[in-house]
C-alpha positions in Angstrom: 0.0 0.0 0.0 0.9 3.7 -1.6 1.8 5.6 1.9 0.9 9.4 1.9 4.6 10.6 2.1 4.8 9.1 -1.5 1.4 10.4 -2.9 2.3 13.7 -1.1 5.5 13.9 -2.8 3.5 12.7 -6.2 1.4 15.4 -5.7 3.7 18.0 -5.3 5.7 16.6 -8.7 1.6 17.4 -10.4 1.4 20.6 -8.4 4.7 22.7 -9.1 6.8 20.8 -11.7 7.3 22.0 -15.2 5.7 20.7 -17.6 8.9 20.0 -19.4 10.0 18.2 -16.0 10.0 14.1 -15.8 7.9 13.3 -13.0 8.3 10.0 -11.5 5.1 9.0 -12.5 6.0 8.9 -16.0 9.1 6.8 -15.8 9.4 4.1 -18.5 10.5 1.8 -16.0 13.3 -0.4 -15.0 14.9 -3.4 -17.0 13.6 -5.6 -14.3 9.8 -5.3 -12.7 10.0 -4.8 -9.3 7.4 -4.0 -6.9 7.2 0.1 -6.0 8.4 1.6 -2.8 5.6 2.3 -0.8 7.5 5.9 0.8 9.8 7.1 -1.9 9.7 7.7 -5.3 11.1 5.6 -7.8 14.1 8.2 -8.4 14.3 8.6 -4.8 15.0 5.1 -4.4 17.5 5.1 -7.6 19.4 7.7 -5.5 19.6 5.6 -2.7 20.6 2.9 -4.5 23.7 5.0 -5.7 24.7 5.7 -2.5 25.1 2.4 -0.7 26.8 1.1 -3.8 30.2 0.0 -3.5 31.2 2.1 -6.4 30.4 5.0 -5.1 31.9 4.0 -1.8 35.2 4.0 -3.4 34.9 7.8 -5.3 36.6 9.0 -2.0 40.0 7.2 -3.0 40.1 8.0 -6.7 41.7 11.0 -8.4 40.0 14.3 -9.6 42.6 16.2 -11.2 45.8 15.8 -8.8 47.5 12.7 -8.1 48.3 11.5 -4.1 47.7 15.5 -3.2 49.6 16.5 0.2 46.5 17.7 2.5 42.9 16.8 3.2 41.4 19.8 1.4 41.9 18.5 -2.3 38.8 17.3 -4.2 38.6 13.5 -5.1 35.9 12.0 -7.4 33.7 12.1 -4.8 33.5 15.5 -3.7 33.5 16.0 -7.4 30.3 14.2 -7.5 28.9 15.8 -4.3 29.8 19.1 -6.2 28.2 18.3 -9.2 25.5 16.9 -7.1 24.2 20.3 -5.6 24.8 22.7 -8.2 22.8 20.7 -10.1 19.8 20.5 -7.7 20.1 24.1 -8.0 19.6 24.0 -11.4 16.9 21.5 -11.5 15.3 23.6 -8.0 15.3 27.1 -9.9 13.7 25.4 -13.6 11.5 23.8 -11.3 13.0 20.1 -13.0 12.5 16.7 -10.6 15.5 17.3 -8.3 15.4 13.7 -7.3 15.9 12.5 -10.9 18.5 15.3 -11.0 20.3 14.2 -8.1 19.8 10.4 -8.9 22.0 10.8 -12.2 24.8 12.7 -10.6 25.6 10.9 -7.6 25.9 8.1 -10.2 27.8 9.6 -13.2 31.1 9.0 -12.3 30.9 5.7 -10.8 32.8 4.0 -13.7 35.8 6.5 -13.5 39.2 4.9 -13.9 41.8 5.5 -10.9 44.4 8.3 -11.8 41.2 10.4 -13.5 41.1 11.0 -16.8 44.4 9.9 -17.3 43.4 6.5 -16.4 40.6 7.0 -18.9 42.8 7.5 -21.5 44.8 4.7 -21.1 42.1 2.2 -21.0 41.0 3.6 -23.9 44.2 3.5 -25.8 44.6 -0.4 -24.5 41.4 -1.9 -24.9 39.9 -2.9 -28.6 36.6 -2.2 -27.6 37.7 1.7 -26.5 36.9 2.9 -23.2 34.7 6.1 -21.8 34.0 6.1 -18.4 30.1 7.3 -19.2 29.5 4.1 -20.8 31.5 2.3 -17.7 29.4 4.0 -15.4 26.1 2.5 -17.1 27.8 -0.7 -17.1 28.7 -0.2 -13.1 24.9 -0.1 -12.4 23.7 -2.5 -15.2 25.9 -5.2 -14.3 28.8 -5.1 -11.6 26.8 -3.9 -8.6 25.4 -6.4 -6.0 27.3 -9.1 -7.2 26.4 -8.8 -10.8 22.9 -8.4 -10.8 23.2 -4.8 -11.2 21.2 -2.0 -9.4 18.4 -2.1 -11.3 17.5 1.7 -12.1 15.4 3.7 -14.1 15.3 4.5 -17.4 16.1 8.1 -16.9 18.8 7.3 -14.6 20.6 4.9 -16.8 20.0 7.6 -19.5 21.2 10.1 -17.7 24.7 8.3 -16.7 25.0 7.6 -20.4 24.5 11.1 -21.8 25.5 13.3 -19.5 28.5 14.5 -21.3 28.5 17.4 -23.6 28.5 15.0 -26.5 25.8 13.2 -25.3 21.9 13.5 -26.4 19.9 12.8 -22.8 16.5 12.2 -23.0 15.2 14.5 -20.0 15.9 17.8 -19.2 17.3 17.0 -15.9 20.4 15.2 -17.7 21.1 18.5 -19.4 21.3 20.0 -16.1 23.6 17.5 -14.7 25.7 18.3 -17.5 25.9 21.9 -17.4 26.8 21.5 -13.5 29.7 19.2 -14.3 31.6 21.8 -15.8 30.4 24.5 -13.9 31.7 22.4 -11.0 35.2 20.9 -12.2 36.5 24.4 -13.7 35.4 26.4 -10.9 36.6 23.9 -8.0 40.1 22.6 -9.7 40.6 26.2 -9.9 40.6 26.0 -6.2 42.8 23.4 -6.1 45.2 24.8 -8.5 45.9 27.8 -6.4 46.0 26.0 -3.2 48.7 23.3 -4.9 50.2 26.4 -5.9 50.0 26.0 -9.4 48.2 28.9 -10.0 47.9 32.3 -8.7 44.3 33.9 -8.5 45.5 37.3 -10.5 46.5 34.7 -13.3 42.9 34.3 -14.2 41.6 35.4 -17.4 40.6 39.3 -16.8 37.6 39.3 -19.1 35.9 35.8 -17.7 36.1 37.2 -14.6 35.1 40.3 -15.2 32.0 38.1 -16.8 31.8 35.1 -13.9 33.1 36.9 -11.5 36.3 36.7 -8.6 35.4 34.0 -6.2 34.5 30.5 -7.3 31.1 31.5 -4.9 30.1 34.4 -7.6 31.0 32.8 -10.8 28.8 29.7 -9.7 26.0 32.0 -9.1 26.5 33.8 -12.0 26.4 30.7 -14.4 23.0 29.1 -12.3 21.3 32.6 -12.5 22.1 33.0 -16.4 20.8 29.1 -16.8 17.9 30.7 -15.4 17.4 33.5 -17.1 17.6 31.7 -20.3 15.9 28.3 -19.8 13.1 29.3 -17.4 10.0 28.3 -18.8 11.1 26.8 -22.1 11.9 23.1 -23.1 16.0 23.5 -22.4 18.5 24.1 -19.9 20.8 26.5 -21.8 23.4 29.7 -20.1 23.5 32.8 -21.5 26.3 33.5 -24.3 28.6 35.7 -22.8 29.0 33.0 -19.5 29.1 30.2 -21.7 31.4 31.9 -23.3 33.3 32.5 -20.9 33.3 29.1 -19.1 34.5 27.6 -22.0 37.7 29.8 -21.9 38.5 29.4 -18.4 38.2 25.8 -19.3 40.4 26.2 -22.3 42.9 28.3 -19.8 43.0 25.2 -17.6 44.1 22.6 -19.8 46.7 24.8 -20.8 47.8 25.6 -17.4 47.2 22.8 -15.1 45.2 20.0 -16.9 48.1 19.3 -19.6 51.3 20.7 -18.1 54.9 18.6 -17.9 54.7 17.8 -14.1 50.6 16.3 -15.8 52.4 14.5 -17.9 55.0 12.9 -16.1 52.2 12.0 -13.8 50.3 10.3 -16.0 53.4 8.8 -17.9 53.9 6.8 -14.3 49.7 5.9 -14.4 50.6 4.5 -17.6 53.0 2.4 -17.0 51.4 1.1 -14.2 47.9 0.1 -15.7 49.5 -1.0 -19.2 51.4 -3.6 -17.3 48.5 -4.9 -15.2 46.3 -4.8 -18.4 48.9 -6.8 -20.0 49.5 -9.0 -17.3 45.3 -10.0 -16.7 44.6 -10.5 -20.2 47.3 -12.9 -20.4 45.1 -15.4 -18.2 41.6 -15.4 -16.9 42.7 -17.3 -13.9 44.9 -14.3 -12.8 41.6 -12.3 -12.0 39.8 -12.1 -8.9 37.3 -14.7 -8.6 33.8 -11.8 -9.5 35.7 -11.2 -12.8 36.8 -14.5 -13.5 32.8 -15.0 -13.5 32.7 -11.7 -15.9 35.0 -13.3 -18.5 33.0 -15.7 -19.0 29.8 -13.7 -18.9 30.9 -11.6 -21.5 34.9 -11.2 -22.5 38.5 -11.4 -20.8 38.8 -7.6 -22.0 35.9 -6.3 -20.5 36.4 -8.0 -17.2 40.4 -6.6 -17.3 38.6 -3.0 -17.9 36.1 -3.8 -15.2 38.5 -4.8 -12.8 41.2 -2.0 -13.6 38.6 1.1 -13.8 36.7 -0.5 -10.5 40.6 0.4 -8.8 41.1 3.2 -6.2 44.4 4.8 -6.8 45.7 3.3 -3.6 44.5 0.0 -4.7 46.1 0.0 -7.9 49.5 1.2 -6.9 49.1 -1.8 -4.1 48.4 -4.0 -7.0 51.1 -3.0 -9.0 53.4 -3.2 -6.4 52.7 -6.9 -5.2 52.6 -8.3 -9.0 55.9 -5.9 -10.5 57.7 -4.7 -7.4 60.7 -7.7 -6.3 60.3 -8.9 -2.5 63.0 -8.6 -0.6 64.1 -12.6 0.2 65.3 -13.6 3.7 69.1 -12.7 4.4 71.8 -13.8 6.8 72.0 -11.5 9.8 73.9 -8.2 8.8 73.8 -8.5 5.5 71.9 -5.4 5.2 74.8 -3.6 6.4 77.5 -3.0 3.8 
């Protein structure tokens, strides 16, 4: 039986919801029929589902943008994802767009992210024949590696979302294109941060004229961005900013990669991350039987490729560097007393 916190929050969807919004009424359903929630919605219940995950358990030990950073204060995938997270509930709150589907999709858009960022991306992609995009990982985190490879089950939107939410992508909700929009808004404006405090960056090197446009603080160009969404998507079928702040984020984002994102000391970085998931690729596709016992069960589900990319891209940074380091890295082997000392 429905209980009234779910038709109240059903109600409220009717009530105040665009009408270019996907209410959770109207989902097209999951790839499995289950019996409803009688409390939450079903993208409520997505977004739970996200959370206690295991995938998204491990975002807090997977890179952002810097590698091993010295202090607590540096962002990781999964403050990344928190980020992303509320600015685009923002987004979704001022369109008045389902928040919960919204939310839902972010918390679960990175959850297929290689260790080491996207330079782990790229070289999955450069090893495996079948290519490699963590958006299309992330789909296949909740389709089919979760809960023991059953898979999590979600929505259509959801799993849509995941999928398109890049900038090359072609969502089929309006609440995808906010996620989006608030996942560059949010990785500019907060590796910024963390440029500067990595001291990689000083604050006066920013672009004059984006600033001038976004504003100083990473506070005011965030508001600047959501009110311009807002000024030129409310009330119409898109979620679109303005020109000049578009504008403008792009160059900042352009200024990045030029100045932090692809920089010597980025490439040496990601020259080690190379070497170290190359030869562990290498190493697991030589034999089945060298996987974990989940993806020796995936290799035969699907193929010894995909399960090395599922097992690699599923990696913590920690936890790769500990695997690299017990398969490549020579033990030391029990010596006579002083030996040591020479």
């Amino acid at each position: 039986m429905e209980l009234p916190i779910k038709a109240r929050r059903r109600a409220l969807e009717e009530q105040f919801l665009s009408p270019y919004a996907c209410r959770s009424a109207d989902t097209k359903g999951r790839l499995r029929a289950e019996e409803p929630c009688n409390m939450r919605t079903e993208f409520q219940r997505d977004r739970d589902r996200i959370i206690y995950s295991k995938a998204f358990l491990r975002l807090k030990n997977k890179t952002q943008v810097f590698f091993s950073p010295e202090g607590d204060h540096f962002r990781t995938r999964m403050t990344h994802t928190i980020d992303v997270s509320q600015i685009a509930r923002s987004i979704a709150r001022s369109l008045a767009l389902n928040e919960d589907l919204a939310e839902a999709i972010a918390l679960g858009h990175d959850l297929g992210h290689t260790p080491f960022g996207h330079a782990g991306e790229r070289v999955l992609d450069s090893l495996s024949p079948r290519g490699f995009s963590h958006n299309e990982q992330s789909l296949r985190v909740v389709d089919v590696l979760e809960k023991d490879g059953k898979g999590l089950n979600l929505t259509f939107e959801v799993r849509d979302g995941i999928l398109n939410h890049k900038k090359s992508g072609h969502p089929a909700t309006l609440e995808c294109k906010a996620v989006s929009i608030a996942d560059r808004i949010a990785y500019v404006n907060h590796d910024i941060e963390d440029a500067v405090r990595a001291g990689l960056l000083r604050e006066d090197e920013l672009p004059k004229e984006d600033i001038a446009v976004l504003g100083a603080t990473s506070r005011d160009r965030i508001n600047a961005m959501i009110f311009s969404i807002y000024e030129n998507s409310d009330g119409q079928d898109r979620v679109v900013m303005g020109e000049r702040e578009a504008a403008a984020l792009e160059h900042l984002r352009a200024f990045m990669f030029d100045k932090v994102y692809i920089t010597a000391l980025s490439r040496r970085e990601e020259e080690r991350a190379k070497r170290m998931l190359s030869a562990m690729y290498e190493y697991f596709s030589a034999d089945a039987a060298r996987l974990p016992r989940f993806y020796r069960g995936i290799a035969e589900r699907f193929s010894l490729d995909e399960a090395v990319c599922d097992y690699l891209s599923s990696m913590t940074d920690r936890f790769a560097v500990a695997v690299f380091d017990n398969l490549f890295v020579p033990r030391s082997w029990a010596l006579g007393q002083g030996e040591l000392e020479s």
